[in-house]
VOKE-82739 format. One record per residue: x, y, z of N, C-alpha, C, CB in turn; residue number from 1. Coordinates in pm, 1 decimal, padded with zeros to 6 digits. Glycine has a CB too. Layout:
     n_c1     n_c2     n_c3    ca_c1    ca_c2    ca_c3     c_c1     c_c2     c_c3    cb_c1    cb_c2    cb_c3 num
        X        Y        Z        X        Y        Z        X        Y        Z        X        Y        Z NUM
...
This chain:
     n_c1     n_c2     n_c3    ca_c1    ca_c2    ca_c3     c_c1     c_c2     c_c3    cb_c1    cb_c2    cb_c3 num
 -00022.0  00729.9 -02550.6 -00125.1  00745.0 -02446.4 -00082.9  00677.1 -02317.0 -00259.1  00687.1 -02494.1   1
 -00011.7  00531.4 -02324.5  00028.0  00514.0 -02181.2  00108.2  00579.2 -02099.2  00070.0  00420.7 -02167.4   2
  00227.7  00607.1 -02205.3  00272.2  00701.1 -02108.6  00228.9  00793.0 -02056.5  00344.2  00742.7 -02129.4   3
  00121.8  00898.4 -02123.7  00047.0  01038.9 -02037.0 -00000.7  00960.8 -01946.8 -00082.9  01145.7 -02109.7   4
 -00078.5  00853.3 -01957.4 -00135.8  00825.7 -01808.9 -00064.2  00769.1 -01705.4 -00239.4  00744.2 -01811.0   5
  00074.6  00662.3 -01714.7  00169.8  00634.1 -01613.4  00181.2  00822.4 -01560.7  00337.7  00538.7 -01690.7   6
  00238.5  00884.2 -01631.1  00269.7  01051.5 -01608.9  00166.8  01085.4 -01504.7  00246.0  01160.5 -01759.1   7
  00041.2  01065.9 -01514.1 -00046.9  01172.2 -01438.9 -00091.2  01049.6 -01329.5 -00194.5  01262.1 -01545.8   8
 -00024.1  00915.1 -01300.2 -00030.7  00863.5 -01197.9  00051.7  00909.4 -01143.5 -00035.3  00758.2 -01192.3   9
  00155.5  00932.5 -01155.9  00283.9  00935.5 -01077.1  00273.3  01062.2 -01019.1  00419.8  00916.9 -01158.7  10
  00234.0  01176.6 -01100.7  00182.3  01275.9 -01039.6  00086.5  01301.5 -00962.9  00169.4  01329.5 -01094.2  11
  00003.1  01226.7 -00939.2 -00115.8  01195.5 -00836.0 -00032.1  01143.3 -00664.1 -00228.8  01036.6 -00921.7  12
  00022.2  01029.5 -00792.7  00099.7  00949.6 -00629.4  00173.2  01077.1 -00541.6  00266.0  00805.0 -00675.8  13
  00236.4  01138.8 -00614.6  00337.3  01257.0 -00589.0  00228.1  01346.2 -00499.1  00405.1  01345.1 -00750.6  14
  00151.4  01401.6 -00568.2  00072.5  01488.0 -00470.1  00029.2  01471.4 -00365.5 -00010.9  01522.8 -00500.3  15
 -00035.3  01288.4 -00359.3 -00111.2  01257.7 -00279.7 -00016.5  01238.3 -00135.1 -00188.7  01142.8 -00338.2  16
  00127.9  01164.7 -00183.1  00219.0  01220.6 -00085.5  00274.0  01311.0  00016.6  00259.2  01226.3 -00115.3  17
  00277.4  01375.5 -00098.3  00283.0  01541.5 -00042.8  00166.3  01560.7  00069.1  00247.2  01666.9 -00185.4  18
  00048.2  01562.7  00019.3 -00070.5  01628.0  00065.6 -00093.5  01547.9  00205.1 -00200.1  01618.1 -00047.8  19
 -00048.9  01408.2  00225.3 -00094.6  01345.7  00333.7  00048.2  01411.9  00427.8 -00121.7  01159.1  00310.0  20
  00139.4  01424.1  00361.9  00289.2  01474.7  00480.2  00227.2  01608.2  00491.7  00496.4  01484.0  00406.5  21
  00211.0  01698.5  00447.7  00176.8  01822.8  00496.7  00056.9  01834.4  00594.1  00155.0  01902.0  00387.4  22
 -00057.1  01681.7  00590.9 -00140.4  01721.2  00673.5 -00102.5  01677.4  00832.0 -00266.0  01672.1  00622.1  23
 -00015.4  01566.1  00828.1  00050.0  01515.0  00907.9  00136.5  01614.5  01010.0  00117.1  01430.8  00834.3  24
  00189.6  01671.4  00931.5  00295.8  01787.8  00974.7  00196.4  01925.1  01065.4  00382.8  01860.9  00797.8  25
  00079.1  01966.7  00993.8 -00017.6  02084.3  01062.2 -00067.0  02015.7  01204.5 -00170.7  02127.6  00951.7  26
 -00098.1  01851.2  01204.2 -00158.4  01795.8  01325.6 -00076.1  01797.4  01380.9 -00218.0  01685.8  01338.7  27
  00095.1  01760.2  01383.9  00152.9  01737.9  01483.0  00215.8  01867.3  01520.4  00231.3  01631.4  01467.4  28
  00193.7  01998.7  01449.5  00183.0  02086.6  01530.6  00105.5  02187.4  01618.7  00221.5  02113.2  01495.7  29
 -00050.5  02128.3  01574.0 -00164.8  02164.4  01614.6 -00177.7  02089.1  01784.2 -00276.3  02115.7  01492.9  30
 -00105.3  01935.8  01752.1 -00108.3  01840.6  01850.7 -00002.0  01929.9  01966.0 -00052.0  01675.2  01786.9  31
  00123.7  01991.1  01951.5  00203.6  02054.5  02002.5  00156.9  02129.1  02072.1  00270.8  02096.5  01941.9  32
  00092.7  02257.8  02021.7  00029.7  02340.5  02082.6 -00077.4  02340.9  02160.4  00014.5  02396.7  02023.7  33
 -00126.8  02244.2  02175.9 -00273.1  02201.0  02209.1 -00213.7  02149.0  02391.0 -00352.6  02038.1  02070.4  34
 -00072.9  02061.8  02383.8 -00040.0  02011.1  02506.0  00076.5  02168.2  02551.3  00040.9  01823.2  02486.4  35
């Protein structure tokens, strides 16, 4: 059992990564277009 749950942290961390760089990435080209 610990390990499934280290597993589906790491996969969280992973996403949550992801998900904050990709939103990062739409603003600073939203920010682009905007100037």
């Amino acid at each position: 059992m610990v390990f499934i749950i280290n597993d589906i942290r790491n996969l969280a961390k992973i996403f949550l990564y992801n998900h904050t760089c990709n939103i990062l990435i739409i603003n600073n080209r939203f920010f682009k277009s905007t100037l």
